[in-house]
C-alpha positions as CSV (number, residue, x, y, z in Angstrom):
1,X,-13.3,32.0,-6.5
2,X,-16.6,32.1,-7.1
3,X,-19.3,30.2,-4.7
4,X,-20.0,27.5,-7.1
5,X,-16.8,26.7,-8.3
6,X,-16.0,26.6,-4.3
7,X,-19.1,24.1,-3.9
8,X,-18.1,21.6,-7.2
9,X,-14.4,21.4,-5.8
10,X,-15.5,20.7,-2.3
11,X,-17.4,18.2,-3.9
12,X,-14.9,16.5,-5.6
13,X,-12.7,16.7,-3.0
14,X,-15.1,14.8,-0.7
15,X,-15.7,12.1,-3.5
16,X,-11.7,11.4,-4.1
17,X,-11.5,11.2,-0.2
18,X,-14.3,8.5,-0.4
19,X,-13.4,6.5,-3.3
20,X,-9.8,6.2,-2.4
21,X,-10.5,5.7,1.4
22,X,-13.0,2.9,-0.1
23,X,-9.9,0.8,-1.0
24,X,-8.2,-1.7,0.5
25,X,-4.5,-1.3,2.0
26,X,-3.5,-3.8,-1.1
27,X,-5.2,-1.8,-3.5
28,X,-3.6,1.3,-2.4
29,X,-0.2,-0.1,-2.1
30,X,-0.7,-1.8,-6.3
31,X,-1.2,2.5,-6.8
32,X,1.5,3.8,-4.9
33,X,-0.3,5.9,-2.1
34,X,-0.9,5.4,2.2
35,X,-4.0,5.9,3.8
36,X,-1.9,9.2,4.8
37,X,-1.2,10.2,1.3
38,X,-5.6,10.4,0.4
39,X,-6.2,13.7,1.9
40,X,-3.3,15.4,0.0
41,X,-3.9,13.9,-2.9
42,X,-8.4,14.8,-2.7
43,X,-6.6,18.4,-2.5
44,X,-4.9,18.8,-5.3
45,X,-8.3,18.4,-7.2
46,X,-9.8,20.9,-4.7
47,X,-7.9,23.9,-5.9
């Protein structure tokens, strides 16, 4: 993977981290996911 690719997916990965760790536990639970399920989920869009 090329360096920038590696740096935009890191990126995004960071931003889904923060926007979903942004939300309350109610607003989590109305989407389906724990605070446990964030990290896994920021890194699927990392690959």
């Amino acid at each position: 993977m090329n360096p920038i690719r590696l740096a935009k997916s890191w990126i995004n990965y960071r931003r889904t981290v923060a926007e979903l760790g942004g939300l309350s536990n109610h607003a989590l639970n109305d989407i389906g996911i724990t605070r446990y399920d964030i990290r896994n989920i920021a890194a699927r869009s990392y690959r």
